[in-house]
N, C-alpha and C positions, 0 to 999 in steps of 0.2 A: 385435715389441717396438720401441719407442721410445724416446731420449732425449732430454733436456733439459736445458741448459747453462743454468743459469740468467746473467741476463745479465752481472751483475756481474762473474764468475764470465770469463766468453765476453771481456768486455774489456779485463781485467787482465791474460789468458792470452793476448791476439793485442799487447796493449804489452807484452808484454815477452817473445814471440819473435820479433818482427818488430824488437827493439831488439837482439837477440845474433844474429840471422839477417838481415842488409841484404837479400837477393837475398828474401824473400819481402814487407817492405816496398817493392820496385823493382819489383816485378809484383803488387800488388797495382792501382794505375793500370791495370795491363790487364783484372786482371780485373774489375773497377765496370766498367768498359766493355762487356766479355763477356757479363757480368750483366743489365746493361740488356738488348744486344739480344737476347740468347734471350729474355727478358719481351716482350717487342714482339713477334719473331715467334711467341709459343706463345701470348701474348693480343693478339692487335692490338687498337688503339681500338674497333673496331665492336662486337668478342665482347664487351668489357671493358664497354661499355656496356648489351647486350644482358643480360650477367650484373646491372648494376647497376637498371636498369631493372624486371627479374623482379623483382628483394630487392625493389627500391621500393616495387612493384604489390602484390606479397603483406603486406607492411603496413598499405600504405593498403586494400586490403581489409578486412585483421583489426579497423581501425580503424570501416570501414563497418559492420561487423556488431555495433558498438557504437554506433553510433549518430553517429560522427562524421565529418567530415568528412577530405580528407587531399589535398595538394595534387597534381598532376598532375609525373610526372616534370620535372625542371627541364633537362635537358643537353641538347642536340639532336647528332648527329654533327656538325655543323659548329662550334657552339660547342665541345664536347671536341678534336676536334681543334685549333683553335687555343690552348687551354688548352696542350695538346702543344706544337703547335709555339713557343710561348712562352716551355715550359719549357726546353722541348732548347737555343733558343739560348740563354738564360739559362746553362742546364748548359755549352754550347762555351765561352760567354765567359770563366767561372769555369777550367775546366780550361784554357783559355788562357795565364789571367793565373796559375795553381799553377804550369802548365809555365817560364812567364817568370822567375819569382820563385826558383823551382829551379835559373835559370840554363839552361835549355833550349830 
């Protein structure tokens, strides 16, 4: 079985125990962090792409068998990666300037 928070639901209920409970708003900074890198090591760039690649290809298939045409994957590893890396520092600078602004 399964549940489902709807969201509304999900983000009324994390402001307002993280407003009566400080220490779970204080580590939550660690966990976005946490977050991210399991995501990267349980999908690195290449798989991430490899997965998006397949989706693409079976599309653009389903579309040849109708008669049209369908563009050729668009990402190369080297492009996504830099996409990446653009983000991340993007991402450091942002958490930079939260840490600064919190007085940290």
């Amino acid at each position: 079985p399964a549940s489902f928070v709807p969201p509304r639901h999900g983000t009324q209920t994390i402001m307002i125990v993280t407003s009566l409970i400080p220490f779970i708003a204080e580590r939550s900074s660690v966990e976005v962090g946490l977050k991210a890198s399991r995501m990267w090591l349980l999908h690195p760039i290449e798989k991430f792409l490899d997965y998006c690649k397949e989706d693409w290809d079976y599309y653009c298939e389903k579309m040849r068998k109708e008669g049209r045409s369908g563009p050729e994957f668009p990402y190369t590893k080297e492009v996504a990666g830099k996409i990446l890396q653009d983000y991340q520092k993007e991402h450091a600078a942002s958490l930079a300037k939260q840490k600064a602004a919190a007085g940290g």
